[in-house]
VOBA-1610 file (N, C-alpha, C; in pm, whole numbers, padded with zeros to 5 digits, always signed):
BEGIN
Unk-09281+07536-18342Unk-09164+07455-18311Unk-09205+07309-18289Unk-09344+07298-18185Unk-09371+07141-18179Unk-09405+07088-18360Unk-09475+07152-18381Unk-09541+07160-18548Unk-09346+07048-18636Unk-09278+07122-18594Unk-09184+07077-18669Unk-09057+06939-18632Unk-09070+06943-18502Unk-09064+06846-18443Unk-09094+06741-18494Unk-09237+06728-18449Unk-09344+06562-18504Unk-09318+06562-18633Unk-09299+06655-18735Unk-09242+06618-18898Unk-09133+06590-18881Unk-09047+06607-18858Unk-08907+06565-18900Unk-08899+06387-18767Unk-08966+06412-18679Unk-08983+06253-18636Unk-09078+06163-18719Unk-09219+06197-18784Unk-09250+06132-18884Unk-09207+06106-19015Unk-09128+06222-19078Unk-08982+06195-19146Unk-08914+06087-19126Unk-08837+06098-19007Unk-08770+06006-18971Unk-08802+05840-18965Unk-08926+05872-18954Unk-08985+05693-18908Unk-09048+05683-19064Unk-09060+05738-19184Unk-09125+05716-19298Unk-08981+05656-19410Unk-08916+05742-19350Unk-08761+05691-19456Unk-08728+05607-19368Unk-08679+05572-19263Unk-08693+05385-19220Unk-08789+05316-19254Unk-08842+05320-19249Unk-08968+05240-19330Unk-08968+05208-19445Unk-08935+05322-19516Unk-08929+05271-19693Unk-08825+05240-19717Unk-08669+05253-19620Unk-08500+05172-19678Unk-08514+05080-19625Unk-08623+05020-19528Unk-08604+04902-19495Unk-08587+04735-19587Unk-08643+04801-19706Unk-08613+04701-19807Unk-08535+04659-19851Unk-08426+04747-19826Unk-08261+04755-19919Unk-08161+04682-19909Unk-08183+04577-19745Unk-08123+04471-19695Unk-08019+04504-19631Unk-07983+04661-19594Unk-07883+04703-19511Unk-07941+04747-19382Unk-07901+04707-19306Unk-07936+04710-19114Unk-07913+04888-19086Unk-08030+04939-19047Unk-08029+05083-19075Unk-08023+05105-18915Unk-07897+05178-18861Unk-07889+05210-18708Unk-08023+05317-18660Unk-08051+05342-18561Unk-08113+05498-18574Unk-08015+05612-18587Unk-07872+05612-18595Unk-07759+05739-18644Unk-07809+05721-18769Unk-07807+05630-18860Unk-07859+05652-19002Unk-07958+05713-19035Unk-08071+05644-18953Unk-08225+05715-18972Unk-08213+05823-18927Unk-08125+05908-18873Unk-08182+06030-18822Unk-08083+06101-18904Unk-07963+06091-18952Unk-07864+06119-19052Unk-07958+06204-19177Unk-08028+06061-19251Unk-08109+06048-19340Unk-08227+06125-19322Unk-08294+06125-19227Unk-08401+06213-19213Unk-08372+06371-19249Unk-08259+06411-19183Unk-08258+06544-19196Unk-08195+06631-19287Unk-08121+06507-19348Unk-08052+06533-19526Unk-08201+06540-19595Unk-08339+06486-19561Unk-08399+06454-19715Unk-08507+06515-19661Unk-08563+06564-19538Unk-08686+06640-19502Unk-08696+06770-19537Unk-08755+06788-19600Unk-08804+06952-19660Unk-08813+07033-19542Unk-08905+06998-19434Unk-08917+07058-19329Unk-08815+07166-19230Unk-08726+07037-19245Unk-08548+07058-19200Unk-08533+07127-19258Unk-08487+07138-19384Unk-08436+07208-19462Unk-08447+07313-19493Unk-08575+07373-19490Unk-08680+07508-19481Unk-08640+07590-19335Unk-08630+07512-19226Unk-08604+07523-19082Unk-08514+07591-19082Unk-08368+07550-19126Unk-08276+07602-19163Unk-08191+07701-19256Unk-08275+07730-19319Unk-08300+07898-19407Unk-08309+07996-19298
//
């Protein structure tokens, strides 16, 4: 459970990081929105 945690928070802080280019002001509701739409981890979690 911790195991999956720290991924989907390093998830989270890796896709802010890389939309930060896009010139749109990313809230953390977005980043965490976004994180858990596009993390495999999540997604697997939830099976």
């Amino acid at each position: 459970m911790r195991k999956q945690v720290i991924m989907g928070v390093a998830g989270l802080l890796l896709s802010c990081g890389a939309l930060a280019g896009t010139g749109r002001q990313w809230t953390l509701k977005d980043c965490i929105d976004y994180a858990l739409e596009h993390n495999i981890s999540v997604k697997t979690a939830r099976l």
